[in-house]
N, C-alpha and C positions, 0 to 999 in steps of 0.2 A: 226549593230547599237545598238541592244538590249544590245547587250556582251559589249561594249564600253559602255554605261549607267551603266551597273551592276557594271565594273571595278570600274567606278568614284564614285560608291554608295559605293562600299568596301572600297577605297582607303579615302573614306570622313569618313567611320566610323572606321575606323583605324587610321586616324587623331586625329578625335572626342578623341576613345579609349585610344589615345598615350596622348593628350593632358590632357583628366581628372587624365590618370594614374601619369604624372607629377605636375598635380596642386597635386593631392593628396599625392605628394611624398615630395610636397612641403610642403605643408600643416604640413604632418605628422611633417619634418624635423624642421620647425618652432616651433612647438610645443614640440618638443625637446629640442629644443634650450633653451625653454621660460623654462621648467622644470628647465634645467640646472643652467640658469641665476636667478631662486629664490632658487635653494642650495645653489650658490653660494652670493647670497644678504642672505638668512638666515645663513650661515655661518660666513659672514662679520659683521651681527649683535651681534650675538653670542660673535665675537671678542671683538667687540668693549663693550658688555654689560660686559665680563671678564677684560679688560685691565680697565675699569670704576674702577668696583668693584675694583680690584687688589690696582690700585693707591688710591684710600680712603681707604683702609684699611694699606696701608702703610705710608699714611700720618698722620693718628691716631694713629700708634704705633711710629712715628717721636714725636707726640706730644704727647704721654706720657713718653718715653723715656725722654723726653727735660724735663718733669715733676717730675719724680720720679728719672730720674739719674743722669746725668750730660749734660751742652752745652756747647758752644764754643763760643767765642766772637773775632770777628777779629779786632783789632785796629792799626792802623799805621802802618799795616804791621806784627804784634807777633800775634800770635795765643794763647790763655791764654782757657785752661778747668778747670773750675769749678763747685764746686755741688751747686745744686740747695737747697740744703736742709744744714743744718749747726744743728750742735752737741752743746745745751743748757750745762754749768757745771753740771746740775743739773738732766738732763739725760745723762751724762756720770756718775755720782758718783753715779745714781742708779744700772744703769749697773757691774758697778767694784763693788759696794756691793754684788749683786744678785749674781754675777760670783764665787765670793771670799766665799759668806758663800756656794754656793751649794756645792763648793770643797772640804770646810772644814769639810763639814756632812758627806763625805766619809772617812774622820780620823776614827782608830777603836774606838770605844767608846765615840767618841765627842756628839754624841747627837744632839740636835739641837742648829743650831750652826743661830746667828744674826749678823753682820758685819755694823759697822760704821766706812766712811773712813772719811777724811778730807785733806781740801790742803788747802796751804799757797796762792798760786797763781789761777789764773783765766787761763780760753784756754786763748792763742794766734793765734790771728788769723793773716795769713800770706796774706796782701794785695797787687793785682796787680797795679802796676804806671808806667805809661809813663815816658817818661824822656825826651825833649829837654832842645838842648844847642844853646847858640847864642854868641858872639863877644862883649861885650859892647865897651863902647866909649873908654875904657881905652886901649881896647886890651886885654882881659879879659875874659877866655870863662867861662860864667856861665851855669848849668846846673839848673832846677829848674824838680822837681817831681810832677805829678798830680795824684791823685788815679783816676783809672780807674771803671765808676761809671755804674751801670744795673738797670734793674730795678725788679723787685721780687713782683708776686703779687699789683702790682697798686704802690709799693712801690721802691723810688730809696735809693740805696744803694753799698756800697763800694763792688769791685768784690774780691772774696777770694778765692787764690791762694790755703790755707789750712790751715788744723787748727793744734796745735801744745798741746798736751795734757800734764795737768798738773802733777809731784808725786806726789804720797800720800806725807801728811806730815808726820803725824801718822794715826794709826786703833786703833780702840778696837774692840775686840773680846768679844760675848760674850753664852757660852757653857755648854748644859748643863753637859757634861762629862767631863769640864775643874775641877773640884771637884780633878779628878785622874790628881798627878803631872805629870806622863807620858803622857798622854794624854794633858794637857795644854801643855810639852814642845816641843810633834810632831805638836801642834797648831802653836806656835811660829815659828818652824825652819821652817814650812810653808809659813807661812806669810813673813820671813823674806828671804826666798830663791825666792819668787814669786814679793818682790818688791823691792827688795836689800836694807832693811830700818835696823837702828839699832834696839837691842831689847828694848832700851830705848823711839823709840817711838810705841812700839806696848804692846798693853797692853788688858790682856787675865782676864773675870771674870767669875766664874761658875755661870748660867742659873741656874732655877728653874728645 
């Protein structure tokens, strides 16, 4: 009877034994789990605080890009790219001065050399227009143009296709080592090979 009591007392704590050993196993395994589930949540974070960042930083160089370069305007179907920014007469003919006299200093003996260009004409600027047509009453198809309008800076204005830059009319030159006739006439065949102008409108005086 004693031996059948001891059995049941073994068999109970072997039970017990088996029983703590699986909560604990459980336990353990849970706890594992729970680790894994917050790599995997600081991982997902992680993403999601890259893909943030990533998309704002590529939506601010969309809008500088759109700012300093060029965009696109979709209308009726054409697609028309134009710059946002347009070329003044008056910085272009500083430019083609600036260009013109730094060349001309590398003449040998030219000296310092100052450049005034001039034109006859103004840019052109080449604007985008729609175009329908319809049937009048006569039978008749008419076409009628509309310029295609943006707006720029708070301001509306005509969309430009491009601009179309003006010749020189004439230059004067003016050098200090044009004094030496050599030296003025490699000024000239310069000038006149770099803008295909007669020599009648380019006109060379020796500098100081």
């Amino acid at each position: 009877m004693s031996n059948l009591n001891e059995e049941n007392i073994t068999s109970k704590n072997n039970f017990k034994g088996s029983s703590l050993k699986s909560f604990f196993d459980g336990f353990v395994s849970r706890i594992k789990r729970i680790k894994h589930l917050d790599i995997l949540l600081v991982i997902f974070f992680v993403v999601v605080i890259l893909l943030i960042y990533f998309s704002t930083l590529t939506k601010k160089n969309e809008v500088k890009n759109t700012e300093d370069n060029t965009s696109q305007i979709q209308d009726q179907g054409n697609n028309y790219t134009y710059s946002s920014k347009t070329t003044s007469l008056e910085s272009y003919k500083d430019t083609i001065e600036k260009k013109l006299s730094n060349t001309l200093s590398h003449i040998k003996n030219a000296g310092e050399v100052t450049v005034v260009v001039n034109f006859n004409t103004g840019i052109e600027d080449v604007i985008a227009y729609t175009t329908t047509s319809y049937i009048d009453e006569n039978g008749k198809k008419v076409e009628t143009k509309t310029p295609v309008l943006i707006t720029v800076d708070g301001q509306t204005c005509p969309l430009i296709l491009e601009q179309i830059m003006p010749e020189p009319s004439n230059i004067v030159v003016i050098a200090s080592g044009a004094k030496d006739t050599s030296v003025k006439l490699e000024i000239q065949k310069a000038v006149q090979v770099l803008f295909n102008l007669q020599t009648s409108k380019i006109e060379i005086f020796a500098g100081n």
